[in-house]
C-alpha positions as MATLAB code, in Angstrom:
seq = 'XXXXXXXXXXXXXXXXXXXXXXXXXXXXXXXXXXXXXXXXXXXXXXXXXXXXXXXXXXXXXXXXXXXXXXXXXXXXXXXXXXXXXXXXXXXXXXXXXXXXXXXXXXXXXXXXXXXXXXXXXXXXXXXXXXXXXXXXXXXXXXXXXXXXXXXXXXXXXXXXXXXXXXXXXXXXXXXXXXXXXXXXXXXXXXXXXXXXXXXXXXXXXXXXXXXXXXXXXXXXXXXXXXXXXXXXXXXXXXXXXXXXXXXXXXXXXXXXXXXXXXXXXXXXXXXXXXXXXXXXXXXXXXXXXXXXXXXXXXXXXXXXXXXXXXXXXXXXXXXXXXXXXXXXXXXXXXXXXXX';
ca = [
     125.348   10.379  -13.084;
     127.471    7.858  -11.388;
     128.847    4.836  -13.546;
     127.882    1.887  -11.987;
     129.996    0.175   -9.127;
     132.208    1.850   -6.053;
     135.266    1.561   -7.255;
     136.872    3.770  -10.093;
     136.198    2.347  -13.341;
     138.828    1.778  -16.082;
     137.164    3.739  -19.194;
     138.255    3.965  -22.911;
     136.719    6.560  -25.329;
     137.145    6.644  -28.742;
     137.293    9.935  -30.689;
     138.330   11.672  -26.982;
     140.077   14.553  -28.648;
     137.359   16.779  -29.436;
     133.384   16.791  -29.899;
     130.915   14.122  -27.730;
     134.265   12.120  -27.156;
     136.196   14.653  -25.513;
     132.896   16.004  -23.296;
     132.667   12.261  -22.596;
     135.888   11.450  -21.410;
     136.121   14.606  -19.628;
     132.710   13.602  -17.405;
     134.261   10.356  -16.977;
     137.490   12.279  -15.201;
     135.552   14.133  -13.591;
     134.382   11.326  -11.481;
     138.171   10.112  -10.710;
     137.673    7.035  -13.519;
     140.840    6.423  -15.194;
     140.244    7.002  -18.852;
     141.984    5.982  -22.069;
     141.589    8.577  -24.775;
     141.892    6.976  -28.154;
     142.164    9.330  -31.290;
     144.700   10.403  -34.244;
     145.131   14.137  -33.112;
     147.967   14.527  -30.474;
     147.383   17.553  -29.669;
     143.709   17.324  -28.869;
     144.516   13.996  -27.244;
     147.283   15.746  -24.893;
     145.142   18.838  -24.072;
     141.874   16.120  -22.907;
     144.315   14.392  -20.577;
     144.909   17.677  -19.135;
     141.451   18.268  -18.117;
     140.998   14.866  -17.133;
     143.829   15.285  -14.774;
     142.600   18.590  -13.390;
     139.528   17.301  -12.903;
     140.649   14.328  -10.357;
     141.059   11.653  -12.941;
     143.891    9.351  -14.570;
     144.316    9.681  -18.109;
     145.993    7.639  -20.268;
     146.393    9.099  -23.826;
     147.125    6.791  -26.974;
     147.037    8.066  -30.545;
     145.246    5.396  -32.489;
     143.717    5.475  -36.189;
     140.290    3.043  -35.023;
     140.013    2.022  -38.536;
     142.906    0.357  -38.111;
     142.198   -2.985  -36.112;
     145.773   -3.910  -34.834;
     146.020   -0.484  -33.345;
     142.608   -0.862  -31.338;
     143.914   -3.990  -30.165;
     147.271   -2.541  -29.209;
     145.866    0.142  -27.664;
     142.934   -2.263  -25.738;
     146.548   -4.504  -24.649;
     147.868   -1.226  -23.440;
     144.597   -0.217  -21.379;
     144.509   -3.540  -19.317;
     148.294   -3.567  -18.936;
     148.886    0.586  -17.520;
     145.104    0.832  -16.224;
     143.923   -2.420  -15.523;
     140.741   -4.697  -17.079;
     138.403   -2.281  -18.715;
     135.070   -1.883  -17.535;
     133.237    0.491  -20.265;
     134.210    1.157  -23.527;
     133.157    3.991  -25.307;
     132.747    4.362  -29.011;
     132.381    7.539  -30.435;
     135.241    7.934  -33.275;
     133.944    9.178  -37.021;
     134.912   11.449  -39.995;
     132.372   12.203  -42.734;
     132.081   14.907  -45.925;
     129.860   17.288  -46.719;
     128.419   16.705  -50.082;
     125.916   15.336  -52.430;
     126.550   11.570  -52.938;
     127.973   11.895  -56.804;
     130.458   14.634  -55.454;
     131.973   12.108  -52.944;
     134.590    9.910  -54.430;
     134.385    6.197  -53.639;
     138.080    6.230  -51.961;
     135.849    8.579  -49.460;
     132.922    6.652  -48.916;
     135.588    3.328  -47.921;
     137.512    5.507  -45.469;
     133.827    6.935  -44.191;
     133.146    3.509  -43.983;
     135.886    2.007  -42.163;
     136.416    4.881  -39.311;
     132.865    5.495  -38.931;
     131.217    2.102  -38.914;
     134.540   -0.384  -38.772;
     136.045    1.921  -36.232;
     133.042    0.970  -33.987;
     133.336   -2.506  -35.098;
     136.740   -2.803  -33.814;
     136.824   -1.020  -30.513;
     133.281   -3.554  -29.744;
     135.531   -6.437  -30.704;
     138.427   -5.223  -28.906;
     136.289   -4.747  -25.798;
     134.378   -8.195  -26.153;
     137.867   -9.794  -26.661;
     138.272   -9.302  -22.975;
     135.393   -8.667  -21.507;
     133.300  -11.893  -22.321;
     136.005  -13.943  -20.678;
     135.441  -11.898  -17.662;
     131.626  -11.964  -18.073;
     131.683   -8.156  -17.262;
     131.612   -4.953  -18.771;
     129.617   -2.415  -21.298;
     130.014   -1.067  -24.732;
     127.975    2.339  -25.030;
     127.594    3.133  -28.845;
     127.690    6.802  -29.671;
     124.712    6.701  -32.301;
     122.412    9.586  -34.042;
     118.907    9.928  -35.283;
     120.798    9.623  -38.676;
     121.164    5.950  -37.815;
     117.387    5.805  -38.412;
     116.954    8.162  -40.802;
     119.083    9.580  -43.585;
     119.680   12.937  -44.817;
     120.819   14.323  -47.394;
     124.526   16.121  -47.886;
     125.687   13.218  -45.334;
     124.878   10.085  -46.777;
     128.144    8.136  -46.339;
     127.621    9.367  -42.983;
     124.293    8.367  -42.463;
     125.194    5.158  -44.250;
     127.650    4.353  -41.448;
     125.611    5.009  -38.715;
     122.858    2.343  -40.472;
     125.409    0.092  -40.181;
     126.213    0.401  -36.477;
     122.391    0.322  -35.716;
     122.109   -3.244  -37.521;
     125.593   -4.125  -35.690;
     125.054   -3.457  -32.432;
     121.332   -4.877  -32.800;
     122.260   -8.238  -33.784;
     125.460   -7.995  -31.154;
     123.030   -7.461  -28.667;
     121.068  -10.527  -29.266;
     124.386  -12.453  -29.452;
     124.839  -11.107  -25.624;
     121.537  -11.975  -24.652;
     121.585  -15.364  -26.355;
     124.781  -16.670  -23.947;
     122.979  -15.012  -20.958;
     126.296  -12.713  -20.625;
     126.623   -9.922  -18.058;
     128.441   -7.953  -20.734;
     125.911   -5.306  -21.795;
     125.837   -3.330  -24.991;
     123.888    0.072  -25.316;
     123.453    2.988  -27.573;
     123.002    6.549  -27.610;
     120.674    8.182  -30.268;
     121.940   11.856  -30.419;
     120.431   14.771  -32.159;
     122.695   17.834  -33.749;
     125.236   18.860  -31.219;
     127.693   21.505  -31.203;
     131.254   20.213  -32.173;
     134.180   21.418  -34.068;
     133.336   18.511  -36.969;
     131.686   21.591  -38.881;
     134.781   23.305  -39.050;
     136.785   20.438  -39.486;
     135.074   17.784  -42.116;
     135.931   17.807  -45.606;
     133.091   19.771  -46.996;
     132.194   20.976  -51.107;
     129.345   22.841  -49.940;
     129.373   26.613  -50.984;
     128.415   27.863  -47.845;
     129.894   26.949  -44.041;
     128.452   23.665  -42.906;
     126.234   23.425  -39.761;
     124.093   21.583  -37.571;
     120.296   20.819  -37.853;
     119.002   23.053  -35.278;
     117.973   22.631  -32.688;
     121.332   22.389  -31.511;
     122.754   21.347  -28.247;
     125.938   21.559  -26.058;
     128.184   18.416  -26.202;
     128.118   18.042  -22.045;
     124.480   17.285  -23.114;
     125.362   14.279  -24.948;
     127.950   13.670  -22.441;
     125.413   13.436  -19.399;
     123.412   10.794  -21.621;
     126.168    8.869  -22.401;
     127.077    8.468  -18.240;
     123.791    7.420  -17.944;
     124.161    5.015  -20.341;
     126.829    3.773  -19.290;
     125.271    2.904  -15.586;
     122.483    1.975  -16.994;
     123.290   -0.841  -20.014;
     120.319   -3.187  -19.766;
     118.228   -0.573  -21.926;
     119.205   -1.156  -25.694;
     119.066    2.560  -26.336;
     118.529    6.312  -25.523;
     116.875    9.013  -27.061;
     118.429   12.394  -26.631;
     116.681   15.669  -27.821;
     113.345   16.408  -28.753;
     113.905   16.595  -32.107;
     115.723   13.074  -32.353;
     112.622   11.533  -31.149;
     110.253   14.071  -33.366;
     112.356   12.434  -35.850;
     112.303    8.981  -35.522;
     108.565    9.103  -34.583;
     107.880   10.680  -37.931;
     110.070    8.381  -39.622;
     108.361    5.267  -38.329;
     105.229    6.772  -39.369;
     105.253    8.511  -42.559;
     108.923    8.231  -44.330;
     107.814    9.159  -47.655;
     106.760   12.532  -45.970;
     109.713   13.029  -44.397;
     111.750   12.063  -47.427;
     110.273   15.305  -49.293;
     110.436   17.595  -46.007;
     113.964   16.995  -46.168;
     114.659   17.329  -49.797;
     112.893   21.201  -49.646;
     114.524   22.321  -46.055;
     117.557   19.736  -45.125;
     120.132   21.337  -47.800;
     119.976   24.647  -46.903;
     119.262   23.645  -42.922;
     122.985   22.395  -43.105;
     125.049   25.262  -44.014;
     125.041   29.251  -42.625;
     125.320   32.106  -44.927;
     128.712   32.077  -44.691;
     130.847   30.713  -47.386;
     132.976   27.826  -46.940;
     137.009   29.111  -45.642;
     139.211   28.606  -48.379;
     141.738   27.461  -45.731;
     139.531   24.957  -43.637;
     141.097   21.932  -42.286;
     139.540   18.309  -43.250;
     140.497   15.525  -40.814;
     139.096   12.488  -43.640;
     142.712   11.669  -44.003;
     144.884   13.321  -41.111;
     143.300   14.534  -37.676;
     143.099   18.210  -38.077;
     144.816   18.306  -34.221;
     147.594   16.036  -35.703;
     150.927   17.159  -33.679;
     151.674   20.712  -33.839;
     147.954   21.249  -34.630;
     145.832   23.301  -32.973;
     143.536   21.849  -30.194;
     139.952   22.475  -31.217;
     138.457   21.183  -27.443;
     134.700   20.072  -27.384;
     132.584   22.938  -28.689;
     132.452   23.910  -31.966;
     131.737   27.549  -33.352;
     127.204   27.378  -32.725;
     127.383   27.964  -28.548;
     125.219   31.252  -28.514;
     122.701   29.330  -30.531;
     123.247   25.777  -28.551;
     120.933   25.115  -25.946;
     122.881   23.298  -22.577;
     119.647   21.248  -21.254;
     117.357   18.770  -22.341;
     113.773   18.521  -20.856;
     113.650   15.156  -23.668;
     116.580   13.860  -22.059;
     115.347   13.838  -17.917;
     112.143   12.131  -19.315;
     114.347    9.475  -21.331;
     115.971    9.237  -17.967;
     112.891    8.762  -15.673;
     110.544    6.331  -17.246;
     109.478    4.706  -14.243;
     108.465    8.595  -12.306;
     106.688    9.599  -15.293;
     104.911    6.331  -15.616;
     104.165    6.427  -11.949;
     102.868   10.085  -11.829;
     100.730    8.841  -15.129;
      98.974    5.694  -13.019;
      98.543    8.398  -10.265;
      97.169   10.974  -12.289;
      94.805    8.231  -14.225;
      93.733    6.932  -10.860;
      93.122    9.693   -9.041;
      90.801   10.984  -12.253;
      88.425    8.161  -12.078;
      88.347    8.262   -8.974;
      87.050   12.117   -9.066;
      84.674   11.055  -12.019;
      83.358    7.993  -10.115;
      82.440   10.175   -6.807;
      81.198   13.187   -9.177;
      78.569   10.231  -11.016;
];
């Protein structure tokens, strides 16, 4: 998927050093956009711009803490100055822990708070800053089913992601209010394969995971692309199990509240025991300078799936509704001549 336009697009991704941001901002290169990487970790940042420039693209790497709003904005002023006005922005930055609420301390649940959900809010506001003015541009919001629906062992998490959902839903009416041409759009994602399981500060006895079923981050990648050339929809569903989840949220919570509480504790973690020795990125990036570079995937590929059936349908409404009418149609038509 193409973003939108001829030219090559000027394209900043937050979170680019590893996970859905570096699988985004590596799709992105891979197009010949020029892409700002925005992230604490050096040495994931440096190794990204390396594919990006492999790949046929420009990359501009820029080490920024996003919960930090005068570093989004420098790093937004140095965007538009080396790559030119920015035409997408793309937020994807978090950290989280793994634990019951009363194990996380509240000096966790603020600095949740502010990469997670303020980290979003900055790197909108950063784009808007320039943007509106323009009356161009898109902000693609790198969401989760966990924005509907909580569960548990991730609640500041899960918290967070609330919070972006209300954001961007009232920022979108905002938009539409002024009649602006800058779009906003977000991406629902279900459990993908990254290294934040071996890199989020976790107290659970056993080796964190994801929710199966599991899928590949160029998955979430692909959707985000599409997104991206695509901003008049307020959102995408990705995975079948992000919209079996949100359906059954919207229709029986209360079920799915007790569901969770017998399967979604021991759903999260392997039968491994937590390393001793495992990095936590809350406070510094676990790919800080001199780090290791942990790339996109995390440790779940032979157990990842690297398509999405859910995902081509979220992508083709129109065909699907078409083949529908044409399928409806063409069975009265067969019942009417069979009367």
């Amino acid at each position: 998927m193409t973003v939108s336009g001829s030219r090559d697009q000027v394209v900043v991704v937050t979170g680019a050093s590893g996970g859905i941001g570096r699988a985004v901002a590596r799709a992105f290169g891979a197009q010949h956009h020029r892409v700002a990487l925005l992230a604490r970790g050096e040495a994931g940042l440096n190794a990204a711009a390396d594919e990006i420039r492999r790949a046929g693209g420009t990359a501009l790497p820029i080490p920024t803490d996003v919960a930090d709003h005068s570093q989004v904005e420098a790093a937004a002023d140095r965007v538009e100055r080396e790559l030119g006005p920015i035409d997408t922005w793309v937020n994807v930055a978090f950290t989280s822990v793994f634990a019951r609420a009363w194990d996380i301390r509240p000096e966790e649940f603020r600095r949740i708070t502010e990469v997670t959900y303020l980290g979003y809010v900055h790197g909108t506001l950063a784009a808007l800053k320039r943007m509106r003015p323009r009356d161009s541009g898109t902000v693609v919001q790198v969401g989760s089913a966990l924005a509907y629906r909580g569960i548990p062992l991730q609640s500041a998490y899960c918290g967070s992601k609330h919070a972006i959902q209300g954001f961007n839903e009232a920022l979108r009416c905002e938009l539409l209010a002024e009649r602006s041409k800058v779009h906003v759009t977000m991406v629902q994602m279900p459990a993908v394969n990254t290294p934040q399981f071996s890199w989020v500060l976790s107290r659970l006895p056993r080796h964190a995971q994801p929710v199966p079923p599991i899928y590949q981050p160029e998955v979430a990648a692909e959707a985000v692309l599409h997104a991206a050339a695509h901003p008049r929809r307020r959102e995408y569903w990705v995975g079948g199990s992000t919209v079996g989840t949100l359906i059954a949220n919207a229709v029986a919570p209360g079920v799915l509240d007790r569901y969770l509480a017998k399967t979604g504790i021991k759903s999260q973690q392997t039968k491994q025991p937590t390393p001793a020795d495992q990095p936590a990125n809350l406070w510094q990036p676990a790919d800080g300078r001199g780090g290791d570079d942990f790339g996109a995937h995390g440790e779940f590929d032979s157990t990842s799936s690297s398509r999405s059936p859910q995902l081509w349908a979220s992508r083709h409404h129109g065909v699907l509704a078409a083949c529908g009418g044409a399928l409806t149609a063409a069975a009265l038509t067969l019942w009417r001549t069979r009367r």
